[in-house]
MILUM-804307 format. One record per residue (C-alpha): x, y, z. Coordinates in steps of 0.05 Angstrom, whole numbers, plus 5000, padded with zeros to 4 digits. Example, Ala and Ser with C-alpha at 12.3 -4.5 7.8 and 13.67 -1.06 7.14 Angstrom:
524649105156
527349795143
This chain:
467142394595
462242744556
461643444511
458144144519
456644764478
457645504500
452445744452
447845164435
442445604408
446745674340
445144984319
437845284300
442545474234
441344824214
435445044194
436445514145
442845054121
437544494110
433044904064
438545124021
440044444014
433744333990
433244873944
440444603911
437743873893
430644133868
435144713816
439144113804
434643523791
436043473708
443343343735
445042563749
442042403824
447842083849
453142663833
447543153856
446342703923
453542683937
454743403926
448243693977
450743134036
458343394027
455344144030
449743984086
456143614124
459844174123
454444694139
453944204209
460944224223
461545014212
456245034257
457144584310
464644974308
460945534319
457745314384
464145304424
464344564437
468344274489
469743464513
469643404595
474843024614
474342904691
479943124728
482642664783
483042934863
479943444903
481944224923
481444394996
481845045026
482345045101
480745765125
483045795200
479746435237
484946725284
481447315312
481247525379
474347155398
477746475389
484646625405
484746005451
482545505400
490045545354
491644855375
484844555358
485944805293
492644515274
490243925306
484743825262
487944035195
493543515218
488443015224
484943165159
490843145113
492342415145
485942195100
487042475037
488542194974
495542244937
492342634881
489143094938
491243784939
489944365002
492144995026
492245325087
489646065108
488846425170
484447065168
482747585221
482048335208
486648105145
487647555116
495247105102
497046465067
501245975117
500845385062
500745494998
496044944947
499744354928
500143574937
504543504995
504043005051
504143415116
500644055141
503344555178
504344535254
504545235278
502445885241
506446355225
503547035197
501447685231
495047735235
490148315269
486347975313
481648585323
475848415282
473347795244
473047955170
469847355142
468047585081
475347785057
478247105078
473246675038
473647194968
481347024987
480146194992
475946214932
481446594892
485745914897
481445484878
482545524794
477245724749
472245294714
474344824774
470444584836
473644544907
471844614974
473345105024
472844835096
471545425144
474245395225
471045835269
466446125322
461046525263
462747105297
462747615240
465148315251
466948705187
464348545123
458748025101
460047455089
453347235054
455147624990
461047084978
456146574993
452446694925
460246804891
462446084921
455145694891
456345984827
462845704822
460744994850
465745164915
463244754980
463345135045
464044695098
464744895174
468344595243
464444965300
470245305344
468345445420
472645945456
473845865525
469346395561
472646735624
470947345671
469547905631
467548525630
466449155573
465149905580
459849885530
457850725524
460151415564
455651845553
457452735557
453453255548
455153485467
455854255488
456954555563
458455145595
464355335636
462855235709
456354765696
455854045728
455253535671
452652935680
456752305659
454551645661
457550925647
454850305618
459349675636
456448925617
459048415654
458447555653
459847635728
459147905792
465648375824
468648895842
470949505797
475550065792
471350705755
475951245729
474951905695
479552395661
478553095627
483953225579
488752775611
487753005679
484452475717
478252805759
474252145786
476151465818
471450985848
470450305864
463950005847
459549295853
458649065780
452748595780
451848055725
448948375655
447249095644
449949635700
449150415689
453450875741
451751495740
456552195762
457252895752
463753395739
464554125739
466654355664
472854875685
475354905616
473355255558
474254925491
474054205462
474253775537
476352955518
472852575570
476251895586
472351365615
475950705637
474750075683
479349575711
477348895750
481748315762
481547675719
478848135663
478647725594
479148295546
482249045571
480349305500
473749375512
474849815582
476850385552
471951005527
472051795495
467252275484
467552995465
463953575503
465154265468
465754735531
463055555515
466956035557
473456365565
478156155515
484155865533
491455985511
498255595514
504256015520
510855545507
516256005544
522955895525
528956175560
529556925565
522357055542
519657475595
513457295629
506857475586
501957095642
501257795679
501358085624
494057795590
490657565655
485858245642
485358015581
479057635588
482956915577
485856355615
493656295603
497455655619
504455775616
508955105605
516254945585
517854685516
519754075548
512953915569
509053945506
503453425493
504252885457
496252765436
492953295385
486753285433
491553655477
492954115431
486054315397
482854465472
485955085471
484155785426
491255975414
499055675429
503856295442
511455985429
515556475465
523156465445
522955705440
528155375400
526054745342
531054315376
527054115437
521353955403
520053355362
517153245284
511552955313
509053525353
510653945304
505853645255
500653655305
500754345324
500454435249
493754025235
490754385294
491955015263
490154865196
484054355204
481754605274
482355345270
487255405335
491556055327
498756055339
504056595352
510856615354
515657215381
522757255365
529257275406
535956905398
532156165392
526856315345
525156365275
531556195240
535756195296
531655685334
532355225268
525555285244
527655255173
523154775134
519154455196
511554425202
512455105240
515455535185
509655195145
504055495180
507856175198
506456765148
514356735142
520256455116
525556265166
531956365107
533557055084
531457105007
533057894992
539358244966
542258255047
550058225048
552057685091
558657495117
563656965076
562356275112
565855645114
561755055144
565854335159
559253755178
563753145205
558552635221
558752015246
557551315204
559150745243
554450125250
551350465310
548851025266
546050515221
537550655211
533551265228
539151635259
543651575196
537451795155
535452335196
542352625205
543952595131
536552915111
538953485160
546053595137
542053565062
537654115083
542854605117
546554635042
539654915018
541455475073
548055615041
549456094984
554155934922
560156354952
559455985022
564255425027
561854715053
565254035066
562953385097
567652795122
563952205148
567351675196
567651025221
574750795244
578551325192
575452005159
571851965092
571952535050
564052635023
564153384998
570953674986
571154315026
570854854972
565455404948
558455154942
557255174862
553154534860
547454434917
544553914883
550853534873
552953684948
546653394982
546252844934
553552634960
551552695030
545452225023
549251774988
551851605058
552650865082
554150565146
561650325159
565650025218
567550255286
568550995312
575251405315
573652095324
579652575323
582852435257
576352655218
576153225267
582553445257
582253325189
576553845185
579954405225
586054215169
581054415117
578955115148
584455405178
588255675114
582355945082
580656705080
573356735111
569357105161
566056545194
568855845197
564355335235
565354565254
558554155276
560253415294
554852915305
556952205338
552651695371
559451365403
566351485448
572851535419
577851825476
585251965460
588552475413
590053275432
583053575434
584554215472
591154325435
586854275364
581354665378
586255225417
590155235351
583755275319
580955885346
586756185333
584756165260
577556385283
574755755273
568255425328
565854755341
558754625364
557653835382
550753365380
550852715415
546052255387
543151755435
544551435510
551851095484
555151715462
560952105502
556352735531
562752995575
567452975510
563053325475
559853865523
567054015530
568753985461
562854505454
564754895511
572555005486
570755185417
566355725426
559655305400
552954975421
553054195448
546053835433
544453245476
539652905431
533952285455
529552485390
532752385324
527352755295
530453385319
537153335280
535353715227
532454275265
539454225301
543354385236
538854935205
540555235271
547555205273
548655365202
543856035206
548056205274
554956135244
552656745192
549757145254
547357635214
540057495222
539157845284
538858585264
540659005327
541859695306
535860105342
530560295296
522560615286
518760045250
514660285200
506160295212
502459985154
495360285136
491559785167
486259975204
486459345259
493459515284
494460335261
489460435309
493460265360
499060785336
495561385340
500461665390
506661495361
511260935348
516160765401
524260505380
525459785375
532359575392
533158905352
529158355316
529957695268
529957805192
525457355153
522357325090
514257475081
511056905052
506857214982
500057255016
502157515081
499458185110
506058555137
502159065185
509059305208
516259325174
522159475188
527259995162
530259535117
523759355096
523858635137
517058355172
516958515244
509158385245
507257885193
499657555196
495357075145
490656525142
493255845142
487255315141
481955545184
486955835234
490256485239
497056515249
501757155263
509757225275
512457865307
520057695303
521958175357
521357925436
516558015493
521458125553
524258825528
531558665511
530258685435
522959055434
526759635483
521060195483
515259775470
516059485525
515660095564
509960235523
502560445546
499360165499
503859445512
498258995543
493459285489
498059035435
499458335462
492158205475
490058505411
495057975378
492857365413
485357605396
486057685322
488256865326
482156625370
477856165322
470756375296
466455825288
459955565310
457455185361
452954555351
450454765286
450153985272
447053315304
451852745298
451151985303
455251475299
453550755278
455050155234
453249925164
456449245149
461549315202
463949955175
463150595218
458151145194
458451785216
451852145203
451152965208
444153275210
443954025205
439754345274
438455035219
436754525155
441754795112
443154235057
449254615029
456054275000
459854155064
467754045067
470953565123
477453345157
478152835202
484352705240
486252195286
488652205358
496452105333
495652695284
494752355224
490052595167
484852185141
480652265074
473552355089
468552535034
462152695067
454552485018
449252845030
444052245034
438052725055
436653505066
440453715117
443752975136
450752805114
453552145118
461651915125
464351375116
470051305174
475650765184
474950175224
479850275267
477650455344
480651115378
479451825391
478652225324
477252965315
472553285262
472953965228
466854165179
467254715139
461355025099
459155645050
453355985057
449556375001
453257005019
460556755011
461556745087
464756165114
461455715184
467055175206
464854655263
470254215304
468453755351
471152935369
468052255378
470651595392
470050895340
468450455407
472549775408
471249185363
464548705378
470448225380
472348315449
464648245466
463747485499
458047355456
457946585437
458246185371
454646415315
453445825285
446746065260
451146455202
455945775189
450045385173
446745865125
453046025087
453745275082
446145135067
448345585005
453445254978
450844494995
456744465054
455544175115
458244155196
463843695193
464043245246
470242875235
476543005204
476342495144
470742935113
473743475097
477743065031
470642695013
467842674942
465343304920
457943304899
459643704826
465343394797
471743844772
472343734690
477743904640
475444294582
478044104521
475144474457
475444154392
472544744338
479544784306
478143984286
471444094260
472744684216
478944274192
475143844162
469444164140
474244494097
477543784067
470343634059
469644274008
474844123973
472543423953
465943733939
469144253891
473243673853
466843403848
463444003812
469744063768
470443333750
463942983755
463642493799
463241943748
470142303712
473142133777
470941433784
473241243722
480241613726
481441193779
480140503742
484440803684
489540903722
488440293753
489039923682
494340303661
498739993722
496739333684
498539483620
505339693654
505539043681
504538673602
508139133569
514838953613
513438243601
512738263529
518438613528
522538083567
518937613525
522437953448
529538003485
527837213506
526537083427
532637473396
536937153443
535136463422
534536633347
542436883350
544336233386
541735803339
543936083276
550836003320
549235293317
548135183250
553435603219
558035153258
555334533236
555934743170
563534933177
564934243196
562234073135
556533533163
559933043203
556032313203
551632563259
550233193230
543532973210
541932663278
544233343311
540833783266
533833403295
536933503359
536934283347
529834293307
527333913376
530234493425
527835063381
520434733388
522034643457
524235393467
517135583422
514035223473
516535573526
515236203496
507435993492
506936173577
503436743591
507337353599
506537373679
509636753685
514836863636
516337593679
516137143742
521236633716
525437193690
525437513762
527936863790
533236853734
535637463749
535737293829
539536713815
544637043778
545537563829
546437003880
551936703841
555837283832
């Protein structure tokens, strides 16, 4: 037990309290020195207490048992030593005490609690959490073991692992843990090292020409000697394969390739050995920026006509592929100047292409272009995609166009099956085609499971809010029973008075039975089609191909949920069919210079094209009749996109394609979209600062101008970068510590206004965790040398006595102001009274009680007296009635002798006559 102060330096206010003292007796010294004595100790007293209060004072009681934190490291370096662990904590918790409490918590990349602090008896025997394994952050997983431990309190955190620190540092929570009296103890852990080895750099050339030999070179380390398999790859297309000797430690293999592509080339460097420890750390990118003829992608779709011959003068290397086979990786994408989708419907390609085409557009400057025919634009169910994003268009018709009277039934599928992403997706979708809709159109939606359920009454569309709202309200139900709901919808449509009537069914499932051709005959009778989407491997595709087939619609066999909502924009803009405009026509020639140029000869007839709405800061270079886009351009991002919403094969373009000037106008479109930017203007490194990656951009012309970036990773997504210039010219990011292929854009103004953009890509190498470096137990011992830890060697350490003992605070200023302030009230009783008033008001009131005391007794005493004064007088009246018998004489002595007796007895002293009354008076009470 003992006491401290939070601010001790206050008591130097005794001081000044002590001198006022002072001051008081020497005013007061013609006063009596006792009651002036009194008064200054009661006032000095209290000046203490005030004070001491004042000092924060607290008693330390100690607190009983010890806090242990064991911090298990679980990271990829020591992934063989899980058992060791357990086995050890097991073994530890056997030795402590029963008012011992511990914890358990694994870290890696993150960090988890498997145990949480408390008193129990047993630890754990197998973990539990998910935990990266990819780096070692040591410094998050003991700010995370310390945060347990409560405040004010001591503990001990005992740390198992190999000191192999990858993110963070670790020593800056050293300092935290000493300040709080936290021990850091450590158990060495020794991984089991196998065969292994790591391709530790591939090193490109930064900037080539087309056609010139680079040299590429590898770096593997290896803790043995064997044989390995080399490979290479240039944008996915594997160009080297070897098999070389790997000696022990450091091996450099050196080869050359032929750049034959134009753009941004990803090289691919990987090796492959048998009995390999790690196979993260065999895999390598690195970025070469190729100068030379820029190549295009052309997506053709069906009915597109073949622009390959077309643009092969052009100056440009075409690659023509089906929509089928689009990438899947944005470095795919961004290694070519321009993508040309050619009549390609939405509904074969998925959301996540989508968004990649549309970050290499806006963040890499790659140009896109998209002609029309009877799958694209609206049609192809572009309607609020990434696509229609970066087009200069909108894919729904927004001016005062009459369009026919439409009825649209969605009967969609909600058994379990549906249940997750394909419920969500397909309800998003059937959401987004009533946004399509206008207030006159009519819309209903049943959902099923083993019996129809009637979502959105079919009836005009006055609420669209209301009616998507409904529809996403969806939840999943029971089994599947498929022609009741569909009969049900062609109930609904058959009696009503409109120009189109359309049915779309979606189902995952089979349901056979019930009069399909007899429904849908009677059906079309009443002008009503059915298209059909099968969702998934388990659904009926010959039911509903046929389905399709018999009522005049579309079937969709689906594998990507992602593409149901292109599905539905689709059908619902093809049940209008008014968006194709097919009535022959001379489009209209905007003053533009860049494309009026080319119509110096005339305008030929276009037969048909897609209407569409111009976005506000579009450039229509040529319209329509009607006034609709058939040429449409802007800027989206760095890249330049353009829509012409007529067709390339001739059917709906009809003269132009016959046209001289034909190949002049295609090339002249897929030029205005080729990116403008620089080459190399910057030097970049990449290294490490704490574990975390550093990007760092040096300027080859010394510009130190503001400079805007975007970096994106290999999957697409965008990720917030803010570059600092640290120097003139030099730039530093801070990058995520996650390994992959990642793509840079850098975009800066010059004096003049103009605009320089830069792309190239760079790989975050694997973690040093899959390096087979050793303990670091030169790091465990100074992190424990810090905090006054130690190795453990043996598992009944880890619950010994702790070197700073843990105390309970208890503060006490409430009891010392307390009675300082009983002390000034005596002293102000004193100053009223006098002291010596008060001294002698309490003997008065002391004799008073005594007086009390006689007063009662000489009262008893008169009562005493009367009542023997009426009893004698009794006495004699009586012996004188009996007019003095002989023995009158002889009793009248008799009498004299017991009043003298009674005088006697009236001589005691008024206590005892009191006391003898009181036993009188018990006795009587006794009696009765």
């Amino acid at each position: 037990m003992g006491i401290e102060f939070k601010f001790p330096i206050l008591f130097l206010l005794i001081i000044p309290a002590a001198f006022m003292i002072y001051l008081f007796i020497r005013q007061k010294k013609q006063m009596k020195s006792i009651e002036v004595y009194c008064i200054a100790g009661i006032r000095f007293t209290v000046f203490v207490l005030l004070i001491t209060a004042l000092t924060i004072p607290q008693i330390l009681l100690p607190m009983k048992g010890e806090t242990v934190i064991f911090l298990a490291d679980r990271s990829a370096s020591v992934n063989t030593a899980e058992n060791q662990i357990l086995d050890w904590i097991e073994k530890s918790v056997e030795h402590k005490q029963k008012e011992d409490s511990f914890a358990v918590v694994t870290f890696g990349e993150n960090v988890s609690m498997e145990q949480n602090l408390g008193l129990q008896k047993n630890a754990i025997n197998q973990f539990s959490s998910k935990i990266n394994d990819a780096e070692t952050n040591l410094e998050a997983g003991l700010q995370f073991a310390s945060t347990l431990i409560p405040r004010k309190s001591s503990g001990r955190i005992v740390l198992l692992s190999d000191g192999n620190e990858t993110v963070g540092n670790s020593l800056d929570v050293a300092n935290l843990l000493k300040n709080r009296n936290i021990e850091l103890d450590y158990v060495l852990l020794k991984n089991k090292v196998g065969e292994d080895m790591s391709l530790s750099e591939l090193k490109v050339p930064p900037s080539l020409y087309k056609g010139e030999k680079a040299s590429v070179s590898f770096t593997i380390n290896s803790n043995v000697n064997k044989e390995a398999i080399i490979r290479l790859s240039v944008n996915n297309q594997e160009v080297l394969k070897e098999i070389v000797q790997v000696k022990e430690g450091k091996n450099i293999y050196t080869f050359t390739h032929t750049a034959d592509v134009s753009g941004l080339a990803v090289f691919k460097g990987e090796i492959a050995a048998e009995n390999d420890t790690f196979i993260e750390n065999n895999t390598l990118h690195s970025v070469a920026n190729v100068k030379g003829t820029p190549k295009i992608l052309i997506v053709q779709g069906k009915d597109g006509g073949n622009l390959e011959p077309i643009i092969e003068d052009s100056g440009v290397d075409a690659e023509t592929i089906p929509p089928e086979k689009l990438p899947t990786e944005l470095s795919s994408f961004i290694q070519y100047q321009s993508i040309i989708f050619n009549n390609v419907p939405a509904t074969v390609i998925s959301e996540n292409q989508m968004n990649m085409i549309e970050k290499a557009v806006k963040e890499f400057g790659t140009g896109f272009i998209m002609a029309g025919g009877e799958e694209s634009f609206g049609l192809g169910g572009y309607f609020k995609t990434p696509i229609e994003k970066l087009l200069p268009v909108d894919m729904d018709i927004k001016g005062e166009k009459e369009m026919p009277s439409l009825g649209l039934v969605i009967v969609m599928d909600r058994s379990g099956s549906m249940a997750g992403s394909k419920l969500e997706l397909a309800k998003e979708a059937a959401a987004r085609s009533v946004e399509l809709l206008r207030e006159e159109d009519t819309l209903g939606f049943i959902a099923f499971d083993d019996r129809p359920w009637t979502i959105v009454e079919t009836a005009p569309l006055k609420d669209k809010k209301e009616a998507a709202d409904k529809i996403r309200s969806v939840t999943p139900g029971g089994g599947t029973e498929i022609y009741s709901s569909l009969e049900l919808a062609f109930q609904e449509l058959e009696d009503l008075k409109l120009q189109r009537k359309h049915i779309i069914l979606l189902t995952d499932g089979q349901a056979p039975g019930g009069d399909y051709e007899g429904l849908i005959e009677e059906g079309k009778e009443k002008n009503i089609t059915l298209s059909t989407v099968a969702l998934g491997s388990d659904a009926d595709r010959v039911l509903l191909e046929d389905l399709a087939n018999m009522g005049s619609g579309r079937f969709y066999d689906v594998t990507d949920s992602s593409v149901i909502p292109s599905i539905l924009s689709r059908e619902t803009v093809m049940a209008t069919r008014t968006y194709i405009e097919d009535n022959p026509f001379y489009p209209v020639i905007q003053p533009y210079p860049d494309w009026a140029n080319l119509f110096q000869a005339g305008v030929p007839k276009m037969n048909a094209y897609i209407a569409t709405t111009p976005k506000p800061r579009a450039q229509s270079a040529i319209l329509s009749e009607k006034e609709d886009p058939i040429l449409a351009e802007w800027q989206y991002g760095l890249g330049h996109t353009i829509a012409f919403t007529s067709d390339f094969s001739g059917k709906w373009s009809g003269d132009w394609a016959r046209w001289d000037m034909w190949p002049t106008f295609i090339n002249h479109l897929i030029t205005k979209t080729l990116p403008q930017y620089e080459s190399e203007p910057y030097n970049m490194t990449l290294t490490k600062e704490s574990g975390t990656p550093l990007l760092i951009l040096e300027s080859t012309r010394n510009k130190s101008l503001p400079i805007e970036a975007t970096l994106v990773s290999e999957s697409g997504e965008e990720i917030k970068v803010t570059p600092k210039l640290v120097a003139p010219g030099k730039y530093e990011l801070k990058l995520p510590n996650h390994s992959g292929m990642y793509f840079l854009s850098v975009k800066q103004n010059d004096q003049n206004g103009a605009i320089h953009t830069y792309q190239t890509g760079f790989t975050i190498p694997y973690s040093d965790e899959y390096l087979l470096n050793g303990p670091n137990e030169v790091l465990l011992k100074e992190l424990a040398k810090k905090t006054e830890g130690k190795a453990l060697v043996s598992e009944k350490e880890s619950f010994r006595s702790l070197k700073n003992k843990t105390y309970n605070e208890q503060p006490i200023s409430q009891w010392l102001i307390l009675a300082a302030f009983l002390l000034f009230f005596i002293e102000i009783a004193i100053r009223r009274f006098g002291l010596i008033a008060l001294i002698g008001h309490s003997l008065k009131k002391k004799s008073t009680k005594n007086a009390d005391v006689v007063n009662k007794a000489q009262s008893i005493e008169q009562l005493q007296q009367r009542s023997v004064k009426r009893s004698t007088t009794k006495e004699i009246q009586s012996i004188e009635t009996k007019n003095e018998k002989p023995a009158a004489k002889e009793e009248e002595k008799q009498i004299k002798k017991k009043k003298a007796a009674k005088r006697q007895e009236i001589q005691v002293t008024p206590e005892e006559r009191a006391e003898r009354m009181k036993r009188l008076l018990d006795a009587k009470k006794r009696k009765n």
